[in-house]
SEVEX-697624 format. One record per residue (C-alpha): residue number from 1; residue in one letter; z, x negated, y. Coordinates in steps of 0.001 Angstrom, whole numbers, plus 500000, padded with zeros to 6 digits. Example, Ala and Ser with C-alpha at 12.3 -4.5 7.8 and 13.67 -1.06 7.14 Angstrom:
2
    n  res      c3      c1      c2
    1    A  507800  487700  495500
    2    S  507140  486330  498940
***
This chain:
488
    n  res      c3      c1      c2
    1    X  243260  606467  541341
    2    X  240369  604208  543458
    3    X  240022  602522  539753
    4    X  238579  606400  538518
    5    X  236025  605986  541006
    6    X  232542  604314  540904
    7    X  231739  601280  543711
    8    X  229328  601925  546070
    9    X  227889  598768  544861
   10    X  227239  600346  541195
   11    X  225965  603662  541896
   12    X  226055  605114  545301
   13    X  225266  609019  543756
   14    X  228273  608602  541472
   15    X  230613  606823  543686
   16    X  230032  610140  546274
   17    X  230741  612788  543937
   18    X  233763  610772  542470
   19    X  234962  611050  546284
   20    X  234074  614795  546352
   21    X  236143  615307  543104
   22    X  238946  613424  543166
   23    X  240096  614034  546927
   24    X  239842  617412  546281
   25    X  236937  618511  548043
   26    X  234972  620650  546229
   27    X  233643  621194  542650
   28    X  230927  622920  540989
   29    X  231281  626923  540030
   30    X  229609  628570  537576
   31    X  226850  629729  539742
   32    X  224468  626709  539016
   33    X  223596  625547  542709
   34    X  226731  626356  543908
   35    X  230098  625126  544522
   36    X  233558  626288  545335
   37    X  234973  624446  548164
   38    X  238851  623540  547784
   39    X  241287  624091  550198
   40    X  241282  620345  551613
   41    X  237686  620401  551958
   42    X  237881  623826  553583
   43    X  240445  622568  556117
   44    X  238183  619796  556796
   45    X  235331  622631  557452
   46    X  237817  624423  559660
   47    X  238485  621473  561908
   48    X  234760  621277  562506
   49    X  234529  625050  563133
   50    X  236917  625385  565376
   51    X  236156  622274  567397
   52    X  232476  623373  567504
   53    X  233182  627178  568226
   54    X  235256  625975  571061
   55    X  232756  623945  572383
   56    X  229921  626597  572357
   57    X  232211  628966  573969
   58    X  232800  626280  576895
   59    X  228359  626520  577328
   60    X  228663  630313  577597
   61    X  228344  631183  574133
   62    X  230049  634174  571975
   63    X  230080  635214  568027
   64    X  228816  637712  566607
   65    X  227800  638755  562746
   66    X  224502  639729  561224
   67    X  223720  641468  558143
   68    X  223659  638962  554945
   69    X  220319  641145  553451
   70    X  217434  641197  555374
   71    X  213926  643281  554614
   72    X  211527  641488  552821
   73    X  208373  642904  555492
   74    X  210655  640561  558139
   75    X  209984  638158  556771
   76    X  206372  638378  556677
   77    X  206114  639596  560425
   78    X  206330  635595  561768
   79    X  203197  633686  559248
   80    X  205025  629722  559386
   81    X  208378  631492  559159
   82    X  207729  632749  555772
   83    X  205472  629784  554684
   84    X  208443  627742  555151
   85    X  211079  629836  553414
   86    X  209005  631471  550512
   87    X  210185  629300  547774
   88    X  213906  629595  548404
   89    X  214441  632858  548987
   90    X  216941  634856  546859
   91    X  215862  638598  546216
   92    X  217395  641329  545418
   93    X  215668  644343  543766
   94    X  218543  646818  542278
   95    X  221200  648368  543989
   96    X  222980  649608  540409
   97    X  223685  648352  537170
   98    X  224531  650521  533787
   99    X  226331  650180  530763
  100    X  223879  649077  528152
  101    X  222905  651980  525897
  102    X  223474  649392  522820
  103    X  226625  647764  524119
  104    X  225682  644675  525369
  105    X  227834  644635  528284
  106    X  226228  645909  531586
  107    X  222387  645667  532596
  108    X  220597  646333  535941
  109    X  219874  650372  536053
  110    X  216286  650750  535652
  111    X  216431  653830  538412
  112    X  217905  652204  540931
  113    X  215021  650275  542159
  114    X  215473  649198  545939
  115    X  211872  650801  547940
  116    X  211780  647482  549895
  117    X  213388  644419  548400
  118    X  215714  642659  550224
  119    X  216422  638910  551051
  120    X  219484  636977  550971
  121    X  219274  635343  554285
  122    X  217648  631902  554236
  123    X  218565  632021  557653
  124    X  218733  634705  560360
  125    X  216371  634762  562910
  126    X  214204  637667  561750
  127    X  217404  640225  561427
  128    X  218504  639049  564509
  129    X  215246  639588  566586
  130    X  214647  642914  565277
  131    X  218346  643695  566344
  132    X  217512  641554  569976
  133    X  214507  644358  570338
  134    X  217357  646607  570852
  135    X  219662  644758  573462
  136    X  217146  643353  575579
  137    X  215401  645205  578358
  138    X  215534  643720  581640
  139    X  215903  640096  582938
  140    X  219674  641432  583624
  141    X  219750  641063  579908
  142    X  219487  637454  579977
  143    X  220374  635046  578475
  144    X  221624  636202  575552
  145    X  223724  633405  574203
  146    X  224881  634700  570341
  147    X  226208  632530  567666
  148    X  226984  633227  564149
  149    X  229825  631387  561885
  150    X  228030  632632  558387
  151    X  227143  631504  554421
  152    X  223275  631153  553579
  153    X  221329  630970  550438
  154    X  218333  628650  550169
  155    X  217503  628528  546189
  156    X  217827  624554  545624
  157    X  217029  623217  542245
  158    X  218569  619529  542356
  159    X  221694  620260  544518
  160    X  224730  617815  545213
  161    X  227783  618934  546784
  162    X  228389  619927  550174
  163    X  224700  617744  551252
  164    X  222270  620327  549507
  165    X  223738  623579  547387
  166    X  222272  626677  547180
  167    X  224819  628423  549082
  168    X  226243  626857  551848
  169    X  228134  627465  555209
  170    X  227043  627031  558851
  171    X  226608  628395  562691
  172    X  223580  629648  563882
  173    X  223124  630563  567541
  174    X  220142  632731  568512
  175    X  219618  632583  572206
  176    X  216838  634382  574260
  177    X  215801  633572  577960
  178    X  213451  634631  580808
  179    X  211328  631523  580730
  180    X  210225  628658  578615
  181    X  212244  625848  580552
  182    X  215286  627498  580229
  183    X  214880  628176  576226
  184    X  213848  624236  575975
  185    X  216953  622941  578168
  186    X  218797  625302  576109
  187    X  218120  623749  573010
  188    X  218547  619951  574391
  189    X  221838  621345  575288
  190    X  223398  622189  571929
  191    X  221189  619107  570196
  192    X  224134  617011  573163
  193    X  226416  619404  571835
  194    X  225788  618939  568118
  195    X  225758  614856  568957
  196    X  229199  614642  571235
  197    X  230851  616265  568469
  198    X  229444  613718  565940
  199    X  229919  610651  568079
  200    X  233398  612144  569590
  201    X  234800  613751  566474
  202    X  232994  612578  563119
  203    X  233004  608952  564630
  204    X  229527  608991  563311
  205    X  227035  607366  565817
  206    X  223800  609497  565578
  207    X  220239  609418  567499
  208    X  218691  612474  569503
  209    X  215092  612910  568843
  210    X  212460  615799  568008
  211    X  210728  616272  564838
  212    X  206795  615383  564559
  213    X  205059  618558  563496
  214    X  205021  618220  560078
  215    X  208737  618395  559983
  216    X  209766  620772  562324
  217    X  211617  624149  561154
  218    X  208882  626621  560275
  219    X  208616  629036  563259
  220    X  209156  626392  565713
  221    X  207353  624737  568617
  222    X  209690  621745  569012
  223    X  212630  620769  566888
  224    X  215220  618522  568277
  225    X  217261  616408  565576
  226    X  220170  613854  565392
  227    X  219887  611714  562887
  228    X  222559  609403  561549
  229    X  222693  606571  558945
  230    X  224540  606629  555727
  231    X  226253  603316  553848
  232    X  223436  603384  551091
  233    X  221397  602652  554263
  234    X  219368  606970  553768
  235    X  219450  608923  556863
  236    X  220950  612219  557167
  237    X  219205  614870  559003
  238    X  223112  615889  560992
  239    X  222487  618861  563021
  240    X  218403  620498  564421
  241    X  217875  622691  567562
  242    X  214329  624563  567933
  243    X  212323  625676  570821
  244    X  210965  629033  569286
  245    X  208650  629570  572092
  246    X  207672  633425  572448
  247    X  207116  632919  568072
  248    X  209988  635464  567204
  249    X  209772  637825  570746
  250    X  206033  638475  569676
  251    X  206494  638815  566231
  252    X  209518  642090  566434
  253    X  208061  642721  570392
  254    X  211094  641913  572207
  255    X  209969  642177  575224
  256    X  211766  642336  578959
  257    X  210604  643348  582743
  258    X  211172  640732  584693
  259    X  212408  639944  588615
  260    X  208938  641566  589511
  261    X  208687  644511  587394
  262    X  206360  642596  585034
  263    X  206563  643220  581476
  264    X  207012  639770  578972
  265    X  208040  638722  576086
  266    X  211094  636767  575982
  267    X  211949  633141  574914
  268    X  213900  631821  572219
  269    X  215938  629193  570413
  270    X  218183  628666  567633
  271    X  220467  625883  566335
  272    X  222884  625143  563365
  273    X  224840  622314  561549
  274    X  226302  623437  558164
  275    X  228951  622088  555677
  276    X  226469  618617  555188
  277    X  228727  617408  557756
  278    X  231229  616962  555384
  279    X  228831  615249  552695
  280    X  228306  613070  556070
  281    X  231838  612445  556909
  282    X  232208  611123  553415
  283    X  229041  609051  553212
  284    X  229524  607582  557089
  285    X  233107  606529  556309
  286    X  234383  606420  552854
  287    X  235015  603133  550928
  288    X  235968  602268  546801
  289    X  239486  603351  547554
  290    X  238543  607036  548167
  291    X  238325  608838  551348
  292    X  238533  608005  555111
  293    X  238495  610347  557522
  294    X  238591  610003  561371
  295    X  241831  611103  562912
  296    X  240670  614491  564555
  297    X  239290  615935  561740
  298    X  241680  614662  559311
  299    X  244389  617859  557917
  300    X  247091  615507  557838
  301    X  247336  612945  560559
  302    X  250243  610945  558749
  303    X  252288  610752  555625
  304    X  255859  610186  555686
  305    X  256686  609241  552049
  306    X  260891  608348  551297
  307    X  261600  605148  548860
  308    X  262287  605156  546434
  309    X  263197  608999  547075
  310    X  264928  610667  549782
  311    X  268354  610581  551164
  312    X  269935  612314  554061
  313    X  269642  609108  556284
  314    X  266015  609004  555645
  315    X  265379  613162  556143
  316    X  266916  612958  559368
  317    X  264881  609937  560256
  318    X  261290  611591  558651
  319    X  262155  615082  560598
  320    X  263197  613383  563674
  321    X  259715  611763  563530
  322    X  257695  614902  562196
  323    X  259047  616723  565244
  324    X  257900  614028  567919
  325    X  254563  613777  566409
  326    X  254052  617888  565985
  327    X  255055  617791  569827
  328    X  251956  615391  570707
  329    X  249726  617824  567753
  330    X  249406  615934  564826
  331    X  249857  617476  561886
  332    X  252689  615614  559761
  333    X  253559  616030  556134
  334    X  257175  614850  554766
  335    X  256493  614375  551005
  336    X  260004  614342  549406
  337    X  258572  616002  546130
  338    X  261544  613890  543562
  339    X  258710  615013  540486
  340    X  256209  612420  541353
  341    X  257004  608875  542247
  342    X  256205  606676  545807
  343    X  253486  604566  544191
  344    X  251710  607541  542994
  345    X  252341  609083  546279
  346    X  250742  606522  547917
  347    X  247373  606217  545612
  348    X  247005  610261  546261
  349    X  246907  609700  549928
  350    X  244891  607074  550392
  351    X  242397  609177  548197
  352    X  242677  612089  550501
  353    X  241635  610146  553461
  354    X  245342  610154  555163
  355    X  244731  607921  558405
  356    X  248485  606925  558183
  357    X  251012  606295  556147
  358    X  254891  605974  556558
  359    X  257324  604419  554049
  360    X  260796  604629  554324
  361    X  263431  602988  552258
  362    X  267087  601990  552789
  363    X  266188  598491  553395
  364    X  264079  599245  555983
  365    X  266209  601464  557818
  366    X  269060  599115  557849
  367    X  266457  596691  559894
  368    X  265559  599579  562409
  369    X  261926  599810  560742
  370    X  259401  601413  558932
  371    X  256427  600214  556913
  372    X  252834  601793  558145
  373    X  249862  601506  556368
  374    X  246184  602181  558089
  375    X  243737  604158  555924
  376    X  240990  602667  557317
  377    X  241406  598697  557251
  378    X  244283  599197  554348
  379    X  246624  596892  556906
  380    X  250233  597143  556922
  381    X  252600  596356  559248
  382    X  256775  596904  560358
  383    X  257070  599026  562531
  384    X  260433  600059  564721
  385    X  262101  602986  564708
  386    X  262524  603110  568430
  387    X  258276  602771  569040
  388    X  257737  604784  566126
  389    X  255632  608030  567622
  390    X  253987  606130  570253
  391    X  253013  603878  567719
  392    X  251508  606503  565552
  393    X  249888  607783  568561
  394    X  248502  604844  569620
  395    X  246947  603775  566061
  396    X  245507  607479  565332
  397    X  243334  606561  568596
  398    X  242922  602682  567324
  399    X  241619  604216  564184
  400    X  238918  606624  565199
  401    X  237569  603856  567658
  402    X  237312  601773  564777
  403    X  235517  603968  562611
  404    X  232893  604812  565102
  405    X  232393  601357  566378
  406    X  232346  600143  562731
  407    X  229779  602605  561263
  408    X  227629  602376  564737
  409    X  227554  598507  563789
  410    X  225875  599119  560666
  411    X  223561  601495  561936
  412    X  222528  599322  564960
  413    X  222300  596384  562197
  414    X  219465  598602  560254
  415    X  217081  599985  562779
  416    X  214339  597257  562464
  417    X  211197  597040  564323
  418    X  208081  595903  561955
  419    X  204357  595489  562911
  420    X  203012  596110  560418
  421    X  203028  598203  556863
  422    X  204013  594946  554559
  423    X  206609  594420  556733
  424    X  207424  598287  556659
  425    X  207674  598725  552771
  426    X  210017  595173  552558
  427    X  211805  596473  555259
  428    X  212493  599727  553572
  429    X  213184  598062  550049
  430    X  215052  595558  550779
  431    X  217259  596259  553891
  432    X  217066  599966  553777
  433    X  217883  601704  557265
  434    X  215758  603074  560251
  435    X  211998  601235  560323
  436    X  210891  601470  564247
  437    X  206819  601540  564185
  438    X  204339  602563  566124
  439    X  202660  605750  564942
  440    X  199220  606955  565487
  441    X  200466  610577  565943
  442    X  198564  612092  562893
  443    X  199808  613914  559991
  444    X  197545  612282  557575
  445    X  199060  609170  558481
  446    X  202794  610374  558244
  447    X  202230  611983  554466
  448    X  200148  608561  553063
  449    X  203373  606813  553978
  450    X  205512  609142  552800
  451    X  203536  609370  549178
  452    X  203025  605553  549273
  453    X  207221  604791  550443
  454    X  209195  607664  550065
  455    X  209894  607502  553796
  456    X  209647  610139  556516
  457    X  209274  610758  560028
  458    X  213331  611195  561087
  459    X  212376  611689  564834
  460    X  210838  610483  567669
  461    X  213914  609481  569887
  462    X  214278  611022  572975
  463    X  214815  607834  574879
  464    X  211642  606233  573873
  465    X  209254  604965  575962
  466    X  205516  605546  575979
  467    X  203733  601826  575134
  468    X  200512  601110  573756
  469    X  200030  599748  570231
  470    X  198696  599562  567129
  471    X  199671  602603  564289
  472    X  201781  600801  561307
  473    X  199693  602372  558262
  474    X  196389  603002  559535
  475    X  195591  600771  562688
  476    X  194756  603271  565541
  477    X  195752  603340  568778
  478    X  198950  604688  569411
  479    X  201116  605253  572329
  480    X  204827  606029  570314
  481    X  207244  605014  568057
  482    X  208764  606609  565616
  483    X  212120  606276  563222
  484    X  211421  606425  559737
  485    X  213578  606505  556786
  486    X  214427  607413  552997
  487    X  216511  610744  553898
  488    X  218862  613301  552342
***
């Protein structure tokens, strides 16, 4: 199967999507834009959203579920809101459609004109603010901590599966507060979140920064990013949270008396990651073999796979072993399917992205062993019968350290510091990565060298410290450093 796919050497676009496809991912539908996402991806989405929902519900957060239309006049109530969302907006006009008069199947009834067109959510904060005008009165009101597990449409035109389609899954939370600091240390909040779960979970090393102004989400007065490094040596923009300010509260006059009977408007934030993850999982860890995934967000933790096929000796052994393991919660799938044979077997699962598999034939058993292979160094090694489950155990940890320390290797290994902007550009062409330079703060500067490289702005990390220097592109003062980087 790995000989279907494309190196990463050859052509890093192709070699993805041959990962997407053949693991069994996702594909494309015939909504151009859009894909279908199969039930292996899916359970790889569901592993995320319920390790993320758990975790939002541990910093006081519940669900909830918004309307998927929204008015067209709410979107124009908040000016850089609308600016930023204008050209990917969705719209729908008709609420009817006819049989065609001349039999041409059915066409949109000319009388059933909508009065106000309506949006397919881009995202939600404008439904959800005129709805917070309702719920929020007094300062006993807040915070209002509300998340939403929901699909969104943003109308892309060059799409690529699961890192930009048109439609797409995510969270949202929409949070309102009594003053400004809480709103901001609400947002660094879920932007630690967003980043435990991709350092903890994903294995995927990522930085915490905020977003100059030119690239912050439209509405927003600071947006907080983590950013993490692909193989191809692009960054991917992982997870954002924004400081809305009083943007949104002013805009649908949600509005609260405070402690002192004063009236105010409220403040707000909101925060998402979406399916990209996966497109990240894939891109962080994958090699020319097919998938890898990190243990706790794999479906299947380990493969138990009879050989040449199965016999009662080896079923008792593979359920004895399936039992021990689904007592410590791993998920453990006996393939004894007699239709397809162990070598085949073996190529499937290490295209899925199976962190282990077991092999068990006669000869082994009669020595007391097993043979386990590692998805993500391809090693193989005897293993007895009697250490078995610990064994397992033990490597599913082994494994996800590896991956994490591996991938945070290579992203350490291409975060360069350069002086000045010929070192920038052979930085950025020939070693590819995270360029650290100084920055005079402008957004003239940051658009000449993203027309002149390609590069943007990823963040400005949150653990930087203030120094003086001289701006990469245009020589001014500055007093910061910023990442930059060709991103997704």
């Amino acid at each position: 199967m790995s000989k279907e796919i494309t190196s990463r050497e050859e052509n890093y676009s192709a070699w993805y999507t041959d990962i997407v496809l053949k693991a069994g991912l996702a594909e494309h539908s015939a909504v151009k834009g859009c894909m279908v996402i199969k039930p292996y991806g899916y359970a790889i989405w569901e592993k995320m959203r319920d390790q993320l929902d758990l975790m939002f519900k541990e910093t006081g957060h519940v669900n909830a579920y918004f309307p998927l239309l929204i008015p067209k006049s709410f979107l124009s109530k908040e000016a850089q809101h609308v600016d930023g969302f204008a050209k990917e907006c969705a719209v729908v006009t008709h609420h009817r459609l006819m049989n065609d008069p001349n039999g041409n199947g059915v066409v949109v009834d000319p009388d059933a004109k909508l009065e106000e067109e309506l949006i397919i959510r881009p995202t939600s904060e404008t439904i959800i603010w005129n709805t917070y005008r309702d719920w929020i009165k007094s300062y006993r009101d807040l915070p209002l901590l509300i998340n939403q597990w929901a699909n969104v449409m943003r109308w892309e035109m060059r799409t690529r599966l699961f890192l930009r389609t048109a439609e797409f899954l995510w969270q949202e939370g929409h949070t309102a507060h009594a003053t400004a600091e809480e709103a901001i240390a609400e947002s660094r909040t879920m932007l630690d979140v967003y980043a435990e779960f991709a350092e903890n979970f994903m294995a995927m090393p990522v930085i915490k920064g905020v977003k100059s102004e030119n690239e912050r989400f439209a509405g927003a007065i600071d947006t907080y990013t983590i950013e993490a490094l692909m193989q191809d040596g692009k960054a991917l923009q992982a997870g954002t949270s924004h400081f809305l300010g009083q943007n949104f509260a002013k805009a649908f006059d949600v509005r609260f008396l405070n402690d002192k009977n004063t009236d105010e408007y409220v403040w707000a934030t909101s925060w998402g990651v979406s399916t990209r993850l996966i497109g990240g999982l894939i891109m962080t860890h994958s090699d020319d073999h097919g998938l890898v995934l990190p243990p706790k967000l794999a479906p299947i933790h380990a493969v138990i796979v009879p050989i040449p096929k199965a016999s009662a000796e080896i079923d008792d052994v593979a359920n004895n072993l399936t039992a021990q393991l689904k007592q410590k919660g791993f998920t453990v799938k006996y393939d004894n399917d007699e239709k397809r044979r162990p070598g085949f077997k073996f190529a499937e699962y290490e295209m899925k992205g199976v962190p282990i598999r077991i092999g068990i034939g006669a000869r082994d058993l009669a020595n007391g062993e097993v043979e386990m292979a590692r998805r993500d160094t391809l090693e193989k090694s005897q293993v007895k019968l009697d250490h078995l489950a610990q064994t397992v155990e033990e490597t599913l940890e082994a494994i996800q350290q590896n991956l994490y320390a591996r991938s945070k290797a290579y992203r350490d290994h291409h975060i360069t510091d350069v002086r000045n902007f010929d070192e920038f550009k052979e930085v950025l062409t020939q070693k590819g990565g995270f360029v650290r330079a100084f920055w005079d703060g402008t957004t003239e500067t940051e658009e000449k060298i993203k027309e002149m490289t390609k590069a943007t702005i990823r963040c400005i990390p949150l653990d930087s410290k203030e120094e003086e220097g001289v701006c990469v592109y245009s020589g001014k003062k500055a007093n910061q450093k910023a990442l930059f980087a060709i991103a997704y």
